[in-house]
C-alpha positions as CSV (number, residue, x, y, z in Angstrom):
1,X,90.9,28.3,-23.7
2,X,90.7,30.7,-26.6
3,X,92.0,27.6,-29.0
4,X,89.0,25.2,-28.1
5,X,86.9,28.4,-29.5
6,X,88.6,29.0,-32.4
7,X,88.0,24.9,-33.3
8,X,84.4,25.2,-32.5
9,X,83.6,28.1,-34.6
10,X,83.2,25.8,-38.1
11,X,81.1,23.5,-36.0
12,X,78.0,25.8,-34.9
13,X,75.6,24.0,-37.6
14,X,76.7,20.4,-36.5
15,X,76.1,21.2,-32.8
16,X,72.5,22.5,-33.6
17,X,71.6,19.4,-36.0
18,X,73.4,17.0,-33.4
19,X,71.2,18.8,-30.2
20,X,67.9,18.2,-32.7
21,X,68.5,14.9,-33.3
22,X,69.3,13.7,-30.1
23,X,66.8,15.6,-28.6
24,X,64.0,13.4,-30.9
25,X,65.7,10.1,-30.1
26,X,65.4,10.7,-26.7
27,X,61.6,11.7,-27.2
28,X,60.8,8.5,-29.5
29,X,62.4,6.7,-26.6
30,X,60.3,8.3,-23.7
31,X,56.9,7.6,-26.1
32,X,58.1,3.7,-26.7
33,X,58.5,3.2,-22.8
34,X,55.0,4.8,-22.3
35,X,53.8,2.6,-24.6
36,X,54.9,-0.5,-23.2
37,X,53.8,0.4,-19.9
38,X,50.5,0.8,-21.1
39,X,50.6,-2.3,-23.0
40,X,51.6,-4.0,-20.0
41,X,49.3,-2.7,-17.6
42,X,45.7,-3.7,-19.3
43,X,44.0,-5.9,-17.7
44,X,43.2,-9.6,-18.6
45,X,40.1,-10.0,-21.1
46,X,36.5,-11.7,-19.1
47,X,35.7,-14.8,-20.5
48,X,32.1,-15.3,-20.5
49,X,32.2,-18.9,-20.4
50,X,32.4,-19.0,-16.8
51,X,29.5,-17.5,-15.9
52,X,26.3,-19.1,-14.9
53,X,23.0,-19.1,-16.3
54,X,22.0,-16.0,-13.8
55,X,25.3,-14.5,-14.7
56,X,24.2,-14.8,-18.5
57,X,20.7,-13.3,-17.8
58,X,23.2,-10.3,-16.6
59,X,24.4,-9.6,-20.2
60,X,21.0,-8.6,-21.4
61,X,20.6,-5.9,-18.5
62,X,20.9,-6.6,-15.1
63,X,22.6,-5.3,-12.1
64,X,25.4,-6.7,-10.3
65,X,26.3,-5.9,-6.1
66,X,28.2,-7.3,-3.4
67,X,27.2,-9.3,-0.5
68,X,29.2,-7.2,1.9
69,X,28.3,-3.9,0.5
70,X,25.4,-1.4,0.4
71,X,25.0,-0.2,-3.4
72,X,24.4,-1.8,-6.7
73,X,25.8,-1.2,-10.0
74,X,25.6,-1.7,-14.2
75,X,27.8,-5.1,-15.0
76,X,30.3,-2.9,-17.0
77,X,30.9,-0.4,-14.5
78,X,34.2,-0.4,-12.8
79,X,33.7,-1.2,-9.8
80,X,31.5,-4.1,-10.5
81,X,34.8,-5.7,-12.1
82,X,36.2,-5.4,-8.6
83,X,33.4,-7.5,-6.9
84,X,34.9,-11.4,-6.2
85,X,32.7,-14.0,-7.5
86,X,31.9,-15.6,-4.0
87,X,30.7,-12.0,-3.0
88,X,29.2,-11.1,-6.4
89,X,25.1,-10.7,-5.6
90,X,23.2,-10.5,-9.6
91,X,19.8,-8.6,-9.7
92,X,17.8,-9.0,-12.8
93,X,16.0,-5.6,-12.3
94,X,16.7,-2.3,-10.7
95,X,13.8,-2.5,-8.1
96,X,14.9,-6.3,-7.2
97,X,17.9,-4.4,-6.2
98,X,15.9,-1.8,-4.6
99,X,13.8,-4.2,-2.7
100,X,16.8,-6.0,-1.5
101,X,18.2,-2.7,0.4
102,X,21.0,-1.5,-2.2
103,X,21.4,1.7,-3.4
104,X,22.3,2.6,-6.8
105,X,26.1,3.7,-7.5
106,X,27.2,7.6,-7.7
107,X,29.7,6.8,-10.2
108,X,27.8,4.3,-12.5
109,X,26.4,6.4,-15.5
110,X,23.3,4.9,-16.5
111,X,21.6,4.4,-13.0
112,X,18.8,6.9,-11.9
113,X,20.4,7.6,-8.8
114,X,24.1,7.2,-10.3
């Protein structure tokens, strides 16, 4: 055993440069797959051009609920995304919403109750 360490004692520099360099491929590698995951996790863009004429008076501030649910929310929150068209309930003003019986969101910034 005392031969292998007699070899090894010229290559204490190489080692420590090999261990470095390794170390940041290994790194670059982990941030790259990150990356792509993220990449490939966003979700697909809205196109507009399938709303209707409602739907269009929603861009200029309006409010946006389901059928089957009890609280109303801003079109760009998140869970107004979730909402399926054939359940998807469009409120021009915040006390049409009211008047309707939904309550504004908790986690919608931007609401009065929110």
């Amino acid at each position: 055993m005392h031969i292998w360490i007699g070899r090894l004692r010229g290559w204490g520099k190489s080692i420590r440069i090999l261990t470095i360099v390794s170390g940041l491929l290994i790194c670059s590698a982990g941030i790259l797959v990150g990356y792509v995951v993220h990449i490939l996790s966003q979700k697909p863009p809205i196109f507009l051009t399938e709303w209707s004429n409602r739907e269009e008076n929603l861009l200029a501030g309006g409010y946006v609920a389901s059928k089957k649910g009890t609280t109303y929310y801003l079109p760009w929150c998140g869970n107004a995304f979730r909402i399926q068209r054939s359940n998807r309930r469009i409120f021009l003003s915040e006390k049409e919403a009211i008047t309707a019986g939904f309550r504004p969101a908790k986690g919608c910034r931007g609401l009065v109750g929110g």
